[in-house]
N, C-alpha and C positions, 0 to 999 in steps of 0.2 A: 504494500500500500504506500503512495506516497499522500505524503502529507508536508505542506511545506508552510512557509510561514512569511507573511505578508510585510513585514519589515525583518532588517538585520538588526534588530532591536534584542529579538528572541531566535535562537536557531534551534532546528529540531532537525533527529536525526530517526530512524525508526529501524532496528534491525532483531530480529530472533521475538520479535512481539513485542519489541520492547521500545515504548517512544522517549528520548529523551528530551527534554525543553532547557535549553540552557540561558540566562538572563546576559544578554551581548551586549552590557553599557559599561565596562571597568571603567573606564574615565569619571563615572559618577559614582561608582560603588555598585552599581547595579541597583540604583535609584528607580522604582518605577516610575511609569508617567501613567497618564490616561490612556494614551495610544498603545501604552505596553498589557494594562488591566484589559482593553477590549479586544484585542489580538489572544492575551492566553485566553480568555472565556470562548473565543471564536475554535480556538485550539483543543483546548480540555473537550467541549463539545462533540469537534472530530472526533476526537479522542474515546467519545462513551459509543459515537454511534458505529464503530469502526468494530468489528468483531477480532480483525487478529491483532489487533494490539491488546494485550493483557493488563501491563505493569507499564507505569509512567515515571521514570524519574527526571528531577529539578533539579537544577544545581545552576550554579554562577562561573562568569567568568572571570579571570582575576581572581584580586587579593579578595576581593567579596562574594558572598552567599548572594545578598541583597541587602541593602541599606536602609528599607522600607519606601515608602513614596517620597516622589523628588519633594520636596516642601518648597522648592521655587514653583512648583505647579497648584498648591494650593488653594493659593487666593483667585485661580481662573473658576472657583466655584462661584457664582453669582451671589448665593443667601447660604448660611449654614444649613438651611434645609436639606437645600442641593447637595452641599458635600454628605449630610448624614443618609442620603438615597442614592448616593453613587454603588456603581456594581464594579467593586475594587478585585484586585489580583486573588486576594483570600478568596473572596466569594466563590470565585471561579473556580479554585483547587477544590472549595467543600462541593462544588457539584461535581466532581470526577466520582462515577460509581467505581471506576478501576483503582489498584492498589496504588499507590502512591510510595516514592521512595526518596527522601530529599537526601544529596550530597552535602553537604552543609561545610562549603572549600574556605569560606573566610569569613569574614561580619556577617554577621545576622543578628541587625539590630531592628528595634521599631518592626515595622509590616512585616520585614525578614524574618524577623522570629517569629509572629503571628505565621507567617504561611509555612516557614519549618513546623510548626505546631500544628498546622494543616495537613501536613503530609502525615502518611502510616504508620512511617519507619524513621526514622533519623540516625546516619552515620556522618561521621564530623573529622575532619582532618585534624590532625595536630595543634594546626595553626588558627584554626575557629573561634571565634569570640562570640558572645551572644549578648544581645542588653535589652530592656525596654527602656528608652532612655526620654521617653513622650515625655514622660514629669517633668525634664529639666528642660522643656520649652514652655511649657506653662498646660499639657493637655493629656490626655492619656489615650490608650490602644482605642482603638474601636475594630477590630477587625476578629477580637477572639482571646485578645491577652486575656485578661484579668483570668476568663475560664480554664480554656486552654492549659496555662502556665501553671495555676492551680490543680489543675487534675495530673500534671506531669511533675512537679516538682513536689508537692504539697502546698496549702494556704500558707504557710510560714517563711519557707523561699521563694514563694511567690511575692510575696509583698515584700520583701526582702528589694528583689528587681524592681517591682513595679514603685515602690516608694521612693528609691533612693536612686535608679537611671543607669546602677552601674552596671560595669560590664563581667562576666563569669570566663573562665578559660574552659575550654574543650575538657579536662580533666575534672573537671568542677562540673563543667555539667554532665559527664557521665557517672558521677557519683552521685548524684541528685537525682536520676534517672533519667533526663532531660533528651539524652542521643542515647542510642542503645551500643554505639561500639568509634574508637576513634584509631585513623589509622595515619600514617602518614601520608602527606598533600598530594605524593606521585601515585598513590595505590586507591584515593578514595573511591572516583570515578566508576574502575573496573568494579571495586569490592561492590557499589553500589549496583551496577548493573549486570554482577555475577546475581548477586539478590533477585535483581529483578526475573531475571532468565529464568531463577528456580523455580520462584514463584511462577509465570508465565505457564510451568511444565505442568503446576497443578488443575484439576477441573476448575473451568473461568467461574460457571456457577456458581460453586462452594467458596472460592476464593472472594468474590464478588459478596456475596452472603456474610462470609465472614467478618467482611469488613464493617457492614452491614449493623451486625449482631455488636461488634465492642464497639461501636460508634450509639446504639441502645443502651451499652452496660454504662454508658458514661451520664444516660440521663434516665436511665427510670429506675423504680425502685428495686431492690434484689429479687422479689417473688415474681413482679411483672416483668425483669429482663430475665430471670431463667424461664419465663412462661413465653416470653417473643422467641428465644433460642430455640425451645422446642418447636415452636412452630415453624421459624427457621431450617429446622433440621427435618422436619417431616418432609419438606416441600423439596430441599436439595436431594432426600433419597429417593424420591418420586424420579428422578432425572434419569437420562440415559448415560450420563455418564457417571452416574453412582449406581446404576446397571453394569457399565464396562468396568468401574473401579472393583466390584465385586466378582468379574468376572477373572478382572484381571489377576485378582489373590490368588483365586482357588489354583488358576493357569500357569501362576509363579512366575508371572511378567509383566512387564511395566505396561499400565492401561496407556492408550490411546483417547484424549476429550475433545470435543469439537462444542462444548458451551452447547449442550441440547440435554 
């Protein structure tokens, strides 16, 4: 499938099912603008209606992840209305029903960390830094911090960041829980898209379900997120490919899924 991308703002690549979107602005940090939020939601889109793409990973180029939105672009909102109804780069990642796998190469401050925190999975270079640093301009997240930050780090390091703007080292957040693994800056890339590839090998359905199901565990209560799981799990073994996965045990070889 090709899939391409309508400024050199964002470049994608698509291979083995797997699309990568990488943020093409280092000069800025990889500051989004508006033209970059409605190119990836045009993208992610492709992206859900596209059946052999699987797994999507994010990443930056340069020393940055992403810097969060340009704040030179700010004030082109007419009324604060406008800017609190804007459909920004986060929004866009939370409508990807596919897995999500953010590379996380340099800063990820502001929106950056918000759409890190969007993503699935999070692996982080060495050299990664993370901040909510919105307070020390005078405003805070609107894209998912405040939640987000709290369901990954806890409410205590959470407010930790979002009260005081500083910034965590890659070490720091893998102890926190914040990235689940950090590698150095020349291996992230692959390690990130060896991830994606495996996932890709799994049934899209389940995989797709899955994502599904802990994206419920984060908002409903514990009786009613194991009762959506079940119902969850009913619907994924109805499938033909948890027909072939079954078949494939008994066979003693690796099933075959085609997302049916």
């Amino acid at each position: 499938m090709t899939l391409t991308s309508r400024t050199e703002l964002l470049v994608v690549d698509v291979h083995d099912h797997v699309a990568t979107i990488r943020l093409n602005r280092p000069e800025k940090l990889n500051a989004v603008t508006q033209e970059m939020s409605a190119e990836l939601a045009r993208l992610v889109t492709a992206v859900n209606d596209e059946p052999s793409i699987r797994v999507l990973v994010y990443t930056g180029t340069g020393r940055a992840f992403c810097a969060g939105s340009d704040i030179t672009t700010l004030d082109e909102y007419d009324t604060p209305w406008a800017f609190r109804n804007r459909r920004d780069y986060c929004d866009a990642l939370r409508e990807c029903r596919k897995p999500i796998i953010a590379a996380v190469n340099g800063y990820a401050f502001g929106g950056g960390l918000e759409a890190a925190l969007t993503c699935d999975i999070r692996v982080a270079a060495e050299s990664a830094t993370f901040a909510a640093p919105e307070v020390t301009l005078g405003w805070i997240g609107g894209g998912g911090m405040s939640p987000l930050l709290a369901a990954s780090v806890g409410p205590g390091n959470a407010a930790l960041m979002l009260m005081t703007g500083d910034r965590i080292d890659a070490s720091q957040a893998l102890s926190w829980g914040l990235i689940s693994q950090v590698l150095p800056a020349e291996e992230l890339l692959s390690r990130a898209q060896e991830l994606a590839r495996i996932i890709a090998t799994r049934p899209p359905i389940a995989v797709e379900t899955a994502k599904a199901n802990v994206r419920a565990a984060q908002n409903l209560p514990l009786d009613q997120a194991i009762g959506y799981e079940r119902e969850l799990q009913a619907i994924t073994f109805a499938t033909a490919d948890a027909a072939e996965g079954r078949t494939a045990f008994t066979e003693k070889r690796t099933g075959t899924f085609h997302g049916r």
